[in-house]
C-alpha angles and dihedrals in degrees: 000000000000119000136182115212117199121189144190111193100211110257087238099047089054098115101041087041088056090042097051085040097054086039097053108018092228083263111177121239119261103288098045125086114192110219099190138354130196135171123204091214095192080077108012095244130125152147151262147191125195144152123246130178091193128046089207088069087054090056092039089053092042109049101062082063097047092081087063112016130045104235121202112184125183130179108240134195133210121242090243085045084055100046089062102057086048100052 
């Protein structure tokens, strides 16, 4: 299943979230695939959208960013994914 991940970083979290995110890469655990990836750097946001086949490794991937971002992930369909459910 498709997803799309958008996060905030919190305004007072900024130094330590660059700094975990230049230390580990933000790399996903085995099972997700990341697509594509942006950041809006004005206000260190950004977003993301990857393929996962459990929801466990979303969580897994997720929580060692709560304590500094505000993650917001929602599952997403293709057009062509939509098209057949509508036919």
């Amino acid at each position: 299943m498709k997803y799309m991940l958008t996060w905030t970083v919190k305004p007072e979290n900024q130094h330590e979230s660059i700094a975990r995110w230049k230390a580990t890469g933000a790399n996903p655990p085995e099972g997700i695939e990341v697509l594509s990836h942006y950041w809006n750097v004005n206000n260190l946001s950004g977003w993301a959208v990857f393929e996962a086949t459990d929801h466990s490794q979303v969580a897994k991937w997720l929580i060692d960013w709560t304590d500094l971002n505000v993650n917001d992930v929602t599952p997403i369909i293709t057009d062509q994914d939509l098209h057949e459910i509508l036919a």
